[in-house]
C-alpha positions as CSV (number, residue, x, y, z in Angstrom):
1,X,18.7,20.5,-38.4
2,X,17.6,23.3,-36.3
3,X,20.1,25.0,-33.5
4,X,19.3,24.4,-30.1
5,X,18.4,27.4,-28.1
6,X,19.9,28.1,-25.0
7,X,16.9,29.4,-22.7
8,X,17.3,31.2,-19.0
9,X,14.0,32.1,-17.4
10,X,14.5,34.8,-14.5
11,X,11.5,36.1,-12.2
12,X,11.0,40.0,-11.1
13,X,14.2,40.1,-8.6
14,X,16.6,38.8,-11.1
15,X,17.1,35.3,-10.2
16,X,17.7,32.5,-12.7
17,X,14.2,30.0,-12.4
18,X,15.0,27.5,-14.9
19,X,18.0,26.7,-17.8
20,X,16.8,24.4,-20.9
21,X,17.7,23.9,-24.0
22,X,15.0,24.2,-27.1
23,X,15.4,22.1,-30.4
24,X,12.8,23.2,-33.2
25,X,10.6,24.5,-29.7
26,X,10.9,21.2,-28.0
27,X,12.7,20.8,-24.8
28,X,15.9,18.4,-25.3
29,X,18.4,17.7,-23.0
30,X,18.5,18.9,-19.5
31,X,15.8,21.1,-17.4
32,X,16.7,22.5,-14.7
33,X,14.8,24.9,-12.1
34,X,15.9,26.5,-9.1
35,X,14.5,27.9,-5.7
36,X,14.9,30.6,-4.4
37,X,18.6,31.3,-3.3
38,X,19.8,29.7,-6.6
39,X,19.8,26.3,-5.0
40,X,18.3,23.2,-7.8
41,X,14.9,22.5,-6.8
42,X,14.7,19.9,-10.0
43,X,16.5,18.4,-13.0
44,X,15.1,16.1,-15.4
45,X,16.2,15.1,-19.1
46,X,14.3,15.4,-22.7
47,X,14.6,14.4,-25.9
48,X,12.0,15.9,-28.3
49,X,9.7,17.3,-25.7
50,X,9.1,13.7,-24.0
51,X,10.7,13.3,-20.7
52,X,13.3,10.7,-20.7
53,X,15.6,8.6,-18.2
54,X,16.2,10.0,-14.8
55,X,14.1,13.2,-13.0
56,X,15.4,14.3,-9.9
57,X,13.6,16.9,-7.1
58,X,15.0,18.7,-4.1
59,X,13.7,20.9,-1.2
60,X,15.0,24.1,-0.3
61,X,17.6,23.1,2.0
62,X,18.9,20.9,-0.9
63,X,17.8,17.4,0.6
64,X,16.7,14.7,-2.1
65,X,12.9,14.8,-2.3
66,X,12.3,12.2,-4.9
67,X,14.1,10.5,-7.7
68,X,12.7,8.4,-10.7
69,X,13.0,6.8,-13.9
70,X,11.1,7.8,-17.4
71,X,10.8,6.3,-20.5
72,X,8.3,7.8,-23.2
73,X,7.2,11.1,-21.0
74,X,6.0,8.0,-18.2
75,X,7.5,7.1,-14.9
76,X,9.0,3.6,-15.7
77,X,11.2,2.0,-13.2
78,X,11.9,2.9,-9.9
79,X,10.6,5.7,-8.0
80,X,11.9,6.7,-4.1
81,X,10.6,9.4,-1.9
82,X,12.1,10.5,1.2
83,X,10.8,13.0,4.6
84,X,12.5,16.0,5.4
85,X,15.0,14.2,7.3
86,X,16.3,12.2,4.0
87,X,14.3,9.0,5.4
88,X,13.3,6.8,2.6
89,X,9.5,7.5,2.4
90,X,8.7,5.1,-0.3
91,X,10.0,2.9,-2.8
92,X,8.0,1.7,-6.5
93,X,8.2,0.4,-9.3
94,X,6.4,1.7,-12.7
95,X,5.9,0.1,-15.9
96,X,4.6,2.6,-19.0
97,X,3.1,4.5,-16.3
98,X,1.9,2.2,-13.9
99,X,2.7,1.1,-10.8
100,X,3.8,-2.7,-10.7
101,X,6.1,-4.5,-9.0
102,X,6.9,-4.5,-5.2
103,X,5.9,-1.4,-3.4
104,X,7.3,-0.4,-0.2
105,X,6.2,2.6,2.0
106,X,7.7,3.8,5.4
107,X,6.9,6.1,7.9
108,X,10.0,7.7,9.7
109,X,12.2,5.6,8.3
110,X,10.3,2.5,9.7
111,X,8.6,-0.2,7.0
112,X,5.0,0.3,7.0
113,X,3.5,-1.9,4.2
114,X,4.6,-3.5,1.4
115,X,2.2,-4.3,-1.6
116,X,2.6,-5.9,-4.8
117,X,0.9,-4.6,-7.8
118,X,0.2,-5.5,-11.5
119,X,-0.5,-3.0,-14.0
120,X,-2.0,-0.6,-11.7
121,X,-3.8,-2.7,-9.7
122,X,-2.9,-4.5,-6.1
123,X,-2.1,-7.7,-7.4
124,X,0.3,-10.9,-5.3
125,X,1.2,-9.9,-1.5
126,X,0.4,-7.5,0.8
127,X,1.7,-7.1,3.9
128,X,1.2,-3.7,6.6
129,X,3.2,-3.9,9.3
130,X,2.8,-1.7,13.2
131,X,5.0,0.4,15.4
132,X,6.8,-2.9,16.8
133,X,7.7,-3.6,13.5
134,X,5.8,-7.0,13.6
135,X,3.4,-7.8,10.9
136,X,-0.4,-5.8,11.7
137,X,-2.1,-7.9,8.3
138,X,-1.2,-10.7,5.6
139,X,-3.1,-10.7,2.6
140,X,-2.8,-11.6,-1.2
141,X,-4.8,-9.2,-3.7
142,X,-5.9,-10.2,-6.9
143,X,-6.6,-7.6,-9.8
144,X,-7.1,-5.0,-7.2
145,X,-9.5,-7.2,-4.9
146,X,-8.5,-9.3,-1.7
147,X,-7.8,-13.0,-2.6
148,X,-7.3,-16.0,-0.2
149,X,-6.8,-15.9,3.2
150,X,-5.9,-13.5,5.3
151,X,-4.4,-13.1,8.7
152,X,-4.5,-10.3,11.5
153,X,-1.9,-9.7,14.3
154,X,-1.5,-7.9,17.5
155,X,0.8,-5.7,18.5
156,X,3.3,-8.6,19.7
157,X,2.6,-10.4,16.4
158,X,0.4,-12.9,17.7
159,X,-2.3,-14.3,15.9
160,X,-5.6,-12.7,16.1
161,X,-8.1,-13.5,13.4
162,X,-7.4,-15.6,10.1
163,X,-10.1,-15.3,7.1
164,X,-11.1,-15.7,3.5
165,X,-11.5,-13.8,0.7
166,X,-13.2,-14.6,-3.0
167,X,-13.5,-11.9,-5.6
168,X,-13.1,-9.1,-2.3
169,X,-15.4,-10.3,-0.2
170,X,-15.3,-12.8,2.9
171,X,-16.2,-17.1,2.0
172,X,-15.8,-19.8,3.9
173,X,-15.0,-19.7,7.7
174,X,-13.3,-17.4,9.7
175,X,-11.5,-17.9,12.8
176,X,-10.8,-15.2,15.7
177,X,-8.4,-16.2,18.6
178,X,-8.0,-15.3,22.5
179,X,-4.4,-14.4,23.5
180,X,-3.6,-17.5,24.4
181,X,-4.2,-19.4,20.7
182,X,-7.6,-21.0,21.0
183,X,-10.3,-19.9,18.7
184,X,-12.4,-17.4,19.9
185,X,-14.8,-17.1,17.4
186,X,-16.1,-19.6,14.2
187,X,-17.6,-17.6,11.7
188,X,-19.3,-18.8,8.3
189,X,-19.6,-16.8,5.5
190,X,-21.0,-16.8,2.0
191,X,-20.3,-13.8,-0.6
192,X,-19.4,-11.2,2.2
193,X,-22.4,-12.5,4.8
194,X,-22.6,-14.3,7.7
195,X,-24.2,-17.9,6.6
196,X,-24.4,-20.9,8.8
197,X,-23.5,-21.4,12.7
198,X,-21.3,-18.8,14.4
199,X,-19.3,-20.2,17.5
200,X,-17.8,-18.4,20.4
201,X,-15.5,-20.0,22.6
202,X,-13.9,-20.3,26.7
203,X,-10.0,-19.3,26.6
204,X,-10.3,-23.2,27.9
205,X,-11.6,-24.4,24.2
206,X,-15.3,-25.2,25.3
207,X,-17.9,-23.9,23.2
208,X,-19.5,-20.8,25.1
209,X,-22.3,-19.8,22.7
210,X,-23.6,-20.5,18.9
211,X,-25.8,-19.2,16.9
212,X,-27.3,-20.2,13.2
213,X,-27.0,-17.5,10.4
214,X,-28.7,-17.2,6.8
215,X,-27.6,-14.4,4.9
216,X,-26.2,-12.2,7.3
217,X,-29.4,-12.3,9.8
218,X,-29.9,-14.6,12.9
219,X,-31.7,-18.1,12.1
220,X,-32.0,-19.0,14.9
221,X,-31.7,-18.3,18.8
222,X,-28.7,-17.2,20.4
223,X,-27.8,-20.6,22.4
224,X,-25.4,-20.3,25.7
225,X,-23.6,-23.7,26.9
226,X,-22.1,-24.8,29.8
227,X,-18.2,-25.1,30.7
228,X,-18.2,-27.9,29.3
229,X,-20.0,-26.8,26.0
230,X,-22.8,-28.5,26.5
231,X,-26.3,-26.3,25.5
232,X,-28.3,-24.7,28.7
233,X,-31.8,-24.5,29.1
234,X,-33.2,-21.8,26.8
């Protein structure tokens, strides 16, 4: 069995860059790298050249910049990120190299959107959420293309437009709401296009004007009705 080699890498002032240890001119063990100042600006462990269990990176004033988890030279298990305040930034999960799992990413330390992935790909819930903290979309993906329905919020997490998805693009009817709760809008669709009659409605829940689609182009005229939803005179 080879002897491990103790290496020290130094730049043109002097100072130490990086410590390892060689084994038959693989890296095994510990690397670790510094910035300038001497301060660790990352650690992670080998065995045989592959990178193995945990990797660790810091910035030059020594806060935590990421942390993860390898297995086979790949990122598998957790992963977390943080700002240059030490907020959490993010927070994965890998498998062999791929993300999957729940995902959650932040912005100032605040919850931003959470997302669910398979293999790689967006796969089960996904959820984005605004500056009140209430949720901005609700969504489920399916091998990396929106599945199901859908709903959008304001700002105060009310309820502004709830929709459909097959294979990523909009089917079936979609509804739109006024602040008060009553649908605003009835929209058909068909593989992504408007198809069959759109209806817009009062905030008093009388129809206000419809029109017929066919494959994302008018049909028909645009028809206006009365308050109380009955057609007017073209």
């Amino acid at each position: 069995m080879a002897e491990p080699v103790e290496t020290v890498e130094v730049d043109a002032k002097g100072e130490v860059t990086s410590r390892y240890t060689l084994v038959n001119g693989l890296l095994e063990g510990e690397l670790t790298q510094f910035g300038p100042g001497g301060s660790v600006s990352a650690r992670q462990h080998f065995h045989a050249g592959v990178l193995e269990g945990e990797g660790s990176e810091w910035s030059p004033a020594g806060k935590l910049v990421s942390r993860a988890q390898f297995r086979g030279g790949l990122p598998h298990g957790e992963r977390v990120a943080f700002d240059d305040a030490g907020r959490l930034e993010q927070r994965v999960q890998f498998v062999a190299g791929k993300l999957s799992g729940k995902a959650e990413f932040f912005h100032r330390g605040q919850l931003q959107t959470e997302i669910e992935f398979l293999e790689g790909q967006r796969h089960g819930r996904f959820v984005a959420y605004g500056e009140t903290g209430h949720p901005s979309l609700a969504c489920h993906y399916k091998e990396g293309e929106l599945e199901g329905e859908a709903s959008y919020f304001g700002p105060d997490g009310k309820l502004l437009r709830k929709a459909n998805y097959a294979a990523g693009e909009l089917e079936g009817e979609a509804l739109d709401y006024h602040d008060n709760g009553k649908v605003r809008e009835r929209s058909p669709y068909r593989a992504g296009k408007l198809h069959g009659e759109v209806q817009r409605y009062r905030k008093n829940g009388t129809l206000r004007e419809s029109q017929r689609f066919e494959q994302g182009q008018p049909a028909g005229p645009l028809r206006s009705h009365d308050e109380q939803g009955r057609p007017l005179p073209a």
